[in-house]
C-alpha positions in Angstrom: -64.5 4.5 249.7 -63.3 6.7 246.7 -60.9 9.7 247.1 -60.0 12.3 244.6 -57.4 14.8 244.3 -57.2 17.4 242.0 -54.5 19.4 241.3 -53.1 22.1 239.0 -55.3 25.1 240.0 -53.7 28.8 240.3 -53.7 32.1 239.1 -53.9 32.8 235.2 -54.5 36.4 233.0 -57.4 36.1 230.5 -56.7 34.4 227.8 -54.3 32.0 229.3 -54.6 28.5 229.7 -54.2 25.7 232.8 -54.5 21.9 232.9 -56.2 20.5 235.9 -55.8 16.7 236.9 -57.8 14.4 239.2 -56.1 11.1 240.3 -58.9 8.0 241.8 -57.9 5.9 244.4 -59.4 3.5 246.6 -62.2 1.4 245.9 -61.8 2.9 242.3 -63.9 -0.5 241.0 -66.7 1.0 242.0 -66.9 4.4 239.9 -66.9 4.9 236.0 -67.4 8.2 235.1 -65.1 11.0 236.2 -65.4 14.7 235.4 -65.4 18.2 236.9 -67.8 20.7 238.1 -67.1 24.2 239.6 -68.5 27.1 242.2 -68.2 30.4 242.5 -68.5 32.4 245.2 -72.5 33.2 245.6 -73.2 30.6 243.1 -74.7 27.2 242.4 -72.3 24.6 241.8 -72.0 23.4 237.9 -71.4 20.7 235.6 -68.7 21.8 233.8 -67.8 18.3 231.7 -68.0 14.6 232.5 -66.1 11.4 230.8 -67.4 8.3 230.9 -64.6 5.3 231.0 -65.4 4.7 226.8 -65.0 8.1 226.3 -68.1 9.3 225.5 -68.1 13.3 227.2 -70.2 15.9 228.3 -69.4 19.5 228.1 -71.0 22.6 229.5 -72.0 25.6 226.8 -70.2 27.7 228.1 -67.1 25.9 228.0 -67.5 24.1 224.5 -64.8 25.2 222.1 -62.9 25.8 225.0 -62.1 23.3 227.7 -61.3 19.5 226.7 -61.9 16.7 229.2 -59.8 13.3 228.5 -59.0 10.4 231.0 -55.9 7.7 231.4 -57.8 4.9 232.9 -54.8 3.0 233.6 -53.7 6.1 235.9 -57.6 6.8 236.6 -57.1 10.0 236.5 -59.3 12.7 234.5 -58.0 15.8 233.0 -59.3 19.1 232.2 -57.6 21.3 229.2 -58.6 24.8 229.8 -57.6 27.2 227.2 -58.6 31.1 226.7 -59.5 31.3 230.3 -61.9 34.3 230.9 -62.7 36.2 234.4 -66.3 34.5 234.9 -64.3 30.5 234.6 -63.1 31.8 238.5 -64.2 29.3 240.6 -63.2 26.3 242.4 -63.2 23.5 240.5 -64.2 20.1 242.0 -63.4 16.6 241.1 -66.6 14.0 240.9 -67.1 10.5 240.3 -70.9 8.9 240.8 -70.5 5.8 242.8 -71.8 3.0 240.4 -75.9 1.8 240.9 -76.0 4.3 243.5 -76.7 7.9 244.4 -73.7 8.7 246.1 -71.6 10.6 244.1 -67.5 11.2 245.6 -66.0 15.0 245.4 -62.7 15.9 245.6 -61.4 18.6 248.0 -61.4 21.3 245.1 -59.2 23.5 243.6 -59.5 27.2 243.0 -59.0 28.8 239.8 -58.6 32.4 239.5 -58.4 34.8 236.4 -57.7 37.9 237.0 -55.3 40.6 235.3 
């Protein structure tokens, strides 16, 4: 068993920025890659970037340019750097980690992100 928190979620004008983090704990041998996805309310849940534990990423259009995932593997915990935040990023924003040679995949408890003037 794998559990994820995130953290740093809140309320942010346009334009602004906010960092969230993820911390792994648990059976953390048994997951790799690490990222985020989001949901708004009505929507589909979306990738929004991935890391893997080399580094190698994955980042949504409509993020690229704008958000920057990175990872400390020694605190396995995954970041997300979002900068010039706009209205449509409101969502929550879940943690994820796939569960290695499976298809389970671990969520964290999410964290909502608002933008809003």
């Amino acid at each position: 068993q794998v559990q994820l928190v995130e953290s740093g979620g809140g309320l942010v004008q346009p334009g602004g920025s906010l960092r969230l983090s993820c911390a792994a704990s648990g059976n953390i041998l048994s997951i790799n890659a690490m990222g985020w996805y989001r949901q708004a309310p009505g929507k589909q849940r979306e990738l929004v970037a991935m890391i893997a534990s080399g580094g190698t990423t994955n980042i949504a259009n409509s993020v690229k340019g704008r958000f920057t995932i990175s990872r400390d593997n020694a605190k396995n915990t995954v970041y997300l750097q979002m900068t010039d935040l706009k209205p449509e990023d409101t969502a929550v924003y879940y943690c994820n980690a796939p569960k290695l040679y499976t298809r389970t995949t671990y969520w964290g408890q999410g964290t909502q992100v608002t933008v809003s003037s």
